[in-house]
VMD Tcl script that draws the C-alpha trace (Angstrom):
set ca {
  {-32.92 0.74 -26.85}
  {-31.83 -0.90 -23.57}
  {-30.88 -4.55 -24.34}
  {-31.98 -6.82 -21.70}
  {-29.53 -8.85 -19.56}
  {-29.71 -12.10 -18.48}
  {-27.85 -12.62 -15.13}
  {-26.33 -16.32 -15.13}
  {-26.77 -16.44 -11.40}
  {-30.20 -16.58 -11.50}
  {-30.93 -20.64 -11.93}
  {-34.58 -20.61 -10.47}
  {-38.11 -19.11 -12.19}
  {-40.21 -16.25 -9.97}
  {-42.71 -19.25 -9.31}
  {-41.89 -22.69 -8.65}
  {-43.28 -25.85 -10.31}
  {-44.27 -26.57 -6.64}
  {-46.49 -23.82 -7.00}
  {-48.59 -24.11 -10.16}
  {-49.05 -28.05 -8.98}
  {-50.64 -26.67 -5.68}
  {-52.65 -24.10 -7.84}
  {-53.94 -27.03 -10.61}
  {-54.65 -29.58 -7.87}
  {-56.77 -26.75 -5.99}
  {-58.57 -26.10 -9.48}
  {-58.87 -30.44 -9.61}
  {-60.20 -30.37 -6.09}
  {-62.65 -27.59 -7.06}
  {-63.87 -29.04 -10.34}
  {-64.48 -32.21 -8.91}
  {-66.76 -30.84 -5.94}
  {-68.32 -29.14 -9.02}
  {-69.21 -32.28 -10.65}
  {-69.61 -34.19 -7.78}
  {-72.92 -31.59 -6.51}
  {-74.17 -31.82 -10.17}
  {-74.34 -35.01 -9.99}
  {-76.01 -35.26 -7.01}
  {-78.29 -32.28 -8.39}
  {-78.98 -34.78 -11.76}
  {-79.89 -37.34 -9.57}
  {-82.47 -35.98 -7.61}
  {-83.91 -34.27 -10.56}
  {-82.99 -30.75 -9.59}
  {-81.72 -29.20 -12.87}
  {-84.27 -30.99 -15.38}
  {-85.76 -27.92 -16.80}
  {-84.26 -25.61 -14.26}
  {-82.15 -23.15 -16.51}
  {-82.09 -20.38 -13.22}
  {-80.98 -22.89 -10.98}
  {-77.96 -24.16 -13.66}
  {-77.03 -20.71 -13.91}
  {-76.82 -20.36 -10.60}
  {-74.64 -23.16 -9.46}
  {-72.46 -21.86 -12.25}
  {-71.95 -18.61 -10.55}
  {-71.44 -19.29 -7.34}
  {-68.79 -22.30 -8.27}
  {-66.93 -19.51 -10.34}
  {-67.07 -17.11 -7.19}
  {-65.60 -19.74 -5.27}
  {-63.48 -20.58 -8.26}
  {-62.32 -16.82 -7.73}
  {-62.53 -16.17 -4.12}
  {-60.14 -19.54 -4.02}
  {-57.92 -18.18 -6.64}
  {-56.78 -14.96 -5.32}
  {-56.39 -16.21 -1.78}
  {-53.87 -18.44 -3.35}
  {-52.75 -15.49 -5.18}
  {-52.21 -14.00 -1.52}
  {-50.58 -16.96 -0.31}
  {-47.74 -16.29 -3.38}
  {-47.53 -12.92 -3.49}
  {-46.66 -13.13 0.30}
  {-44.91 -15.60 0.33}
  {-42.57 -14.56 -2.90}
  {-43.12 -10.86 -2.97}
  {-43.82 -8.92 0.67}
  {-41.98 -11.07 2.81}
  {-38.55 -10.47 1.02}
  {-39.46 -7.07 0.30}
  {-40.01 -6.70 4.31}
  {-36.82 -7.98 5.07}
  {-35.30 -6.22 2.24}
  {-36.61 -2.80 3.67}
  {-35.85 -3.46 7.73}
  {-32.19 -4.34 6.27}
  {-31.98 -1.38 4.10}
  {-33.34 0.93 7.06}
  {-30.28 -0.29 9.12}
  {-27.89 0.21 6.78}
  {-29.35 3.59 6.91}
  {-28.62 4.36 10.36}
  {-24.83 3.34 9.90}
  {-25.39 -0.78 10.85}
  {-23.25 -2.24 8.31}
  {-23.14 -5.34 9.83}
  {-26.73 -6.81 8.33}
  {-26.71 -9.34 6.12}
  {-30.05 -10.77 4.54}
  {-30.04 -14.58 4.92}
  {-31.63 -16.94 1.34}
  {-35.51 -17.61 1.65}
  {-35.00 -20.34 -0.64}
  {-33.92 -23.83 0.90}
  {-33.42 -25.56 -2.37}
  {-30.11 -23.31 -2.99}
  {-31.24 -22.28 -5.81}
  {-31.72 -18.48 -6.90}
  {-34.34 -16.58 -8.36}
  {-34.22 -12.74 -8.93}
  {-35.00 -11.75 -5.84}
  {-32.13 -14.32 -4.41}
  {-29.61 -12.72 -6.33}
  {-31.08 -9.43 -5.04}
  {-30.31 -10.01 -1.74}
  {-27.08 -11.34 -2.56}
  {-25.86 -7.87 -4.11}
  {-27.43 -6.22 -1.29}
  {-25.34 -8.13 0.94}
  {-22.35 -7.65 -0.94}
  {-22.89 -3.51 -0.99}
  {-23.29 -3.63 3.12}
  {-20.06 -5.88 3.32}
  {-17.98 -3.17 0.50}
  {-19.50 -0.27 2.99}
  {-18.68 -2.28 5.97}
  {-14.92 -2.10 4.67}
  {-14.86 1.54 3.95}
  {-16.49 2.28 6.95}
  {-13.47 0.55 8.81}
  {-10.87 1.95 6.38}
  {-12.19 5.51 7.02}
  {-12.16 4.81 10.76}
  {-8.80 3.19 10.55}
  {-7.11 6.12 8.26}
  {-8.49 8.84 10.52}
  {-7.18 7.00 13.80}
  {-3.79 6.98 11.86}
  {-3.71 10.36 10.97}
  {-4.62 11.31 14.14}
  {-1.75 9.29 16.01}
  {0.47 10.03 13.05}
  {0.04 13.72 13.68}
  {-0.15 13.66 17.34}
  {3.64 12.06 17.99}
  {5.16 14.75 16.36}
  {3.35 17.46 17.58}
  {4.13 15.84 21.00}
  {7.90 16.10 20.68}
  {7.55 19.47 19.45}
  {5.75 20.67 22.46}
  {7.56 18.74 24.66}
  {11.16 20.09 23.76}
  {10.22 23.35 23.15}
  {9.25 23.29 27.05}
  {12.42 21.94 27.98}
  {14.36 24.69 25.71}
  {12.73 27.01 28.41}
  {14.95 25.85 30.91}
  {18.06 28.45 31.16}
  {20.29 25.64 32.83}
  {20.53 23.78 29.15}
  {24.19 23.34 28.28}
  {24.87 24.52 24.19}
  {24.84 20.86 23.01}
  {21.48 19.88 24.61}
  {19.79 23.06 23.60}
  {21.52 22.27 19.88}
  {20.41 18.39 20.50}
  {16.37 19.82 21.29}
  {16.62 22.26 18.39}
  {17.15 19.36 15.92}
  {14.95 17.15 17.46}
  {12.04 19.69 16.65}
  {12.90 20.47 13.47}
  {13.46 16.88 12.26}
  {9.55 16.73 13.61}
  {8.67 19.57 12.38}
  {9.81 17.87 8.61}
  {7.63 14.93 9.21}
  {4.90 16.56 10.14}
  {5.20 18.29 7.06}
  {6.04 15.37 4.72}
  {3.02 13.85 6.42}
  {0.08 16.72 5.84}
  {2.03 16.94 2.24}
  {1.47 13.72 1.51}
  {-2.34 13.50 2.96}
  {-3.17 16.34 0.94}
  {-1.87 14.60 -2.16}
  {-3.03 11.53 -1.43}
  {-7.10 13.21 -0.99}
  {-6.26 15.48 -4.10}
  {-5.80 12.06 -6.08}
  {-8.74 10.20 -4.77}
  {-11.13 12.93 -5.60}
  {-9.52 13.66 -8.76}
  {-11.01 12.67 -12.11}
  {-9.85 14.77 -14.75}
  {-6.02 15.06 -15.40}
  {-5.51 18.72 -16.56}
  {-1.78 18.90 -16.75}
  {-1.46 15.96 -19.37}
  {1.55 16.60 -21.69}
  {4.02 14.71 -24.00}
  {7.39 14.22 -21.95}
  {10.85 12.82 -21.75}
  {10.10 9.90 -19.35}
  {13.06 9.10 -19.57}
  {14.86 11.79 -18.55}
  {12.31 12.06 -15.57}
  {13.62 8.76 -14.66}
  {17.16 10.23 -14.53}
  {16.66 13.72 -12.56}
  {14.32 11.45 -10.26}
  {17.54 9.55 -9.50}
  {19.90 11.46 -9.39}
  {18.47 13.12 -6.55}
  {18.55 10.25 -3.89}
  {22.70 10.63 -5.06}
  {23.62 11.56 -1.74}
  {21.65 9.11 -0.24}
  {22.45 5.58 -1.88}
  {26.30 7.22 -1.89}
  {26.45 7.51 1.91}
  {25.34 3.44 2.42}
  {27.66 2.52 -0.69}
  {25.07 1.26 -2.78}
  {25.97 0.70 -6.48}
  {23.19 2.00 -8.80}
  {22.34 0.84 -12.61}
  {20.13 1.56 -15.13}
  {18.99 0.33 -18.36}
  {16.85 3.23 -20.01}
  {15.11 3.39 -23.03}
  {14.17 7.07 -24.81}
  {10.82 6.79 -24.01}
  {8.31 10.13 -24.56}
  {4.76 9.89 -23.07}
  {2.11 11.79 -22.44}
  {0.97 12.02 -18.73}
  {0.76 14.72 -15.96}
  {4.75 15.06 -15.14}
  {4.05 16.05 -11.76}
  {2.01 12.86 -10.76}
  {4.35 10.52 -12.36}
  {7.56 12.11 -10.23}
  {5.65 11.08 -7.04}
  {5.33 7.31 -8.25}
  {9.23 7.59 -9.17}
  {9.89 9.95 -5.87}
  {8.02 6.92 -3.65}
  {9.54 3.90 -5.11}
  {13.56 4.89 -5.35}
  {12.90 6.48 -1.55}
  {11.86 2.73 -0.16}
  {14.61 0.80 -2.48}
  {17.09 3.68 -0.79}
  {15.25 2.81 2.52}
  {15.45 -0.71 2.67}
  {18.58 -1.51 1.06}
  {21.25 -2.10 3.43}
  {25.11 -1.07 2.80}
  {26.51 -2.22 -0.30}
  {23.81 -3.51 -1.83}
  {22.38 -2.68 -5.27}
  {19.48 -1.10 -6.93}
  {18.54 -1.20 -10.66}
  {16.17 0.93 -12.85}
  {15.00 -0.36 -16.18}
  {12.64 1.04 -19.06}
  {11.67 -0.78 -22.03}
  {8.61 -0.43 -24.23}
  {6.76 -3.65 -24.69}
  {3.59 -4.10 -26.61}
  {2.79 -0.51 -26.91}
  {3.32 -0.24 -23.13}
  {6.50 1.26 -21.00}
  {7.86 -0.79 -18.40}
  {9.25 0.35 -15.83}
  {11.15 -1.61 -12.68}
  {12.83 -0.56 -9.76}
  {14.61 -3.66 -8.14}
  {16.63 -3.56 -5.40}
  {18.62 -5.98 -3.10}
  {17.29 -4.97 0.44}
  {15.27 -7.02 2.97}
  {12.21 -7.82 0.83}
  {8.93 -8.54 1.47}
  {7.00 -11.43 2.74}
  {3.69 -12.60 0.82}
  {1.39 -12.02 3.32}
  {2.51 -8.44 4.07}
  {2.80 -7.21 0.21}
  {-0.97 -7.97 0.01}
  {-1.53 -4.80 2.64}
  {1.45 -2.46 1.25}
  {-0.85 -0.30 -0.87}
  {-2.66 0.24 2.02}
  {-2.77 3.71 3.69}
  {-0.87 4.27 6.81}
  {0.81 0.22 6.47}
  {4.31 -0.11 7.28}
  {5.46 -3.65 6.53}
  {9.01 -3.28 8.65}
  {7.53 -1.78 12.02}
  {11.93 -1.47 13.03}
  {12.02 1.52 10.24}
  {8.23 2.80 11.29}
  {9.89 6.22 12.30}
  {11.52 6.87 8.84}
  {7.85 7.33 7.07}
  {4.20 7.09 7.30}
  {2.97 4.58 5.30}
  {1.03 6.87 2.67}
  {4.16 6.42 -0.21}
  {3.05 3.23 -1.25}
  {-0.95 4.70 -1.32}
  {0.24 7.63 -3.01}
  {2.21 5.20 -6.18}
  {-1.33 2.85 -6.08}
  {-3.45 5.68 -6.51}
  {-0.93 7.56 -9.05}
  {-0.93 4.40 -11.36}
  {-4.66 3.82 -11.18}
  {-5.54 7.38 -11.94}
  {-3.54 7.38 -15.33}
  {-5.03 4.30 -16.01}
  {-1.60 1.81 -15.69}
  {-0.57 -1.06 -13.44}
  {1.85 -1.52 -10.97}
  {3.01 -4.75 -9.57}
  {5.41 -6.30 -6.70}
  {7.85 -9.17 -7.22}
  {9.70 -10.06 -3.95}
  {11.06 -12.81 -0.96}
  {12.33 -11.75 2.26}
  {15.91 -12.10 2.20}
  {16.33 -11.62 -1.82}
  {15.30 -8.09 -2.45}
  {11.66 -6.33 -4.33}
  {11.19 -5.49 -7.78}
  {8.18 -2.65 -8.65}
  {6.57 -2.87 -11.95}
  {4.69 0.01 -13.52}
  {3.10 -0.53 -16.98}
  {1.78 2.85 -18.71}
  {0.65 2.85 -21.94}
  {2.73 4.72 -24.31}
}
mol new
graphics top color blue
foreach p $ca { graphics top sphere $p radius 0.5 }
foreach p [lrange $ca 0 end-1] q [lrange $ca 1 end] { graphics top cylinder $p $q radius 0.2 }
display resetview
């Protein structure tokens, strides 16, 4: 049985009071013409004994009774009922042919809202949320197309100069790692697409298992060694021995993402921290580090595909990690937070339930 739901936005009835007052002081005006003409038939001694003639008076008042009625009827239904439903059609047939930028403005000038109010209202809301995609999916294939083409551009470009038999050994060395190191982005960038759509269109989680997070934590950590060694950065951890049950492999690109950017932006000598701790049946984890931070207004757009907050260190990624951790952590149903200040370091929170 489907329960009926009451939406508390709507504050205003289908008909106004305004209405049924203009309908009863039509029926008034009516009923008083009526008795005004049998009067004036009484008085001139029309209906004494007439019984056809009553009967006929009768009749054609409740004709006009009626006729009057359903034009009024008219009046409402077009007024409530075809003339939103005609503006609710011409905007839907523009949204159609790819106008997102309609919006259907209130009938009512009381500010109130009836159904068909609040109607419009979600309709107006859907063409804004398409509006948005339709920009993000413009936006994110105008990135991947630049993204793709600077590489791709150095390749070709210093391939043709390798051509040239005049090259001493150190500038033909120089060219040779110049195309390689573009080669590797190119590839970290159609890897990281291709994960990135595999997530968004995934719904199902097949390779869900019980694991040693916290020994994922570790080998994830270990592995940026080298890196956090060569700018002197100290490393700590405080780890709990945590087992959950997740797809390994999606988790290790949240972990992958997040230590890469604390590496990243943490300057020489500086310090970055992992923690795990179960709380409330969740586990926490953090990955703090003292580098340049974040300023508000930017970490409100650093989930966003293709966004690099720090345009100086645009070269060293593509802007798809952060995506890749939001989506990661939505899809196994957690949370992920930031915590940061320009100038004091960033903290990432992930909350999984254990």
């Amino acid at each position: 049985m489907i329960k009926k739901y009451k939406d508390p936005r709507i504050n205003a009835g289908y008909a106004s009071i305004k209405d049924f007052v203009m309908l009863l002081l039509t029926q008034a005006v009516l009923s008083a013409i009526f008795m005004v003409s049998m009067r004036f038939f009484m008085d001139w001694g029309m209906l004494e004994n007439n019984v056809p003639f009553v009967k006929v008076i009768i009749d054609v008042y409740i004709v006009v009774i009626a006729a009057i009625s359903l034009a009024i009827m008219a009046f409402f239904r077009q007024r409530s009922w075809s003339r939103p439903m005609r503006s609710f059609g011409e905007a839907a047939r523009k949204i159609a042919t790819g106008d997102f930028t309609v919006r259907i403005p209130p009938l009512r000038k009381d500010g109130k809202k009836d159904f068909v109010e609040v109607m419009f209202d979600d309709f107006n809301t859907m063409a804004e949320e398409l509006s948005g995609i339709e920009t993000m999916r413009n936006d994110f294939i105008a990135n991947v197309s630049h993204e793709i083409k600077t590489p791709l551009s150095l390749i070709q470009s210093y391939a043709a100069a390798l051509q040239d038999d005049t090259l001493k050994a150190e500038e033909r060395r120089e060219y040779t790692r110049t195309i390689i190191e573009a080669s590797q982005k190119l590839s970290v960038l159609v890897t990281n697409i291709l994960k990135l759509n595999k997530l968004e269109n995934q719904g199902i989680i097949p390779g869900a298992r019980l694991f040693d997070l916290s020994e994922q934590l570790r080998q994830c950590a270990a592995s940026f060694a080298e890196l956090w060694e060569k700018k002197n950065i100290s490393f700590e951890a405080d780890i709990d021995e945590i087992k959950v049950c997740y797809d390994e492999s999606i988790l290790e690109i949240v972990w992958n993402n997040l230590l890469s950017n604390a590496v990243k932006f943490t300057g020489p000598n500086g310090k970055i921290f992992i923690s795990l701790k179960v709380k409330d049946g969740f586990a926490v984890i953090s990955v703090t580090d003292t580098g340049i931070g974040i300023d508000k207004n930017i970490q409100k757009h650093i989930f966003n595909k293709f966004f690099q907050g720090d345009s100086s260190r645009a070269g060293e990624g593509n802007g798809l990690g952060l995506a890749l951790v939001k989506k990661s952590i939505e899809l196994l149903g957690g949370t992920i937070s930031v915590d940061s200040a320009p100038g004091y370091g960033t903290t990432f929170t992930v909350c999984l339930k254990v």
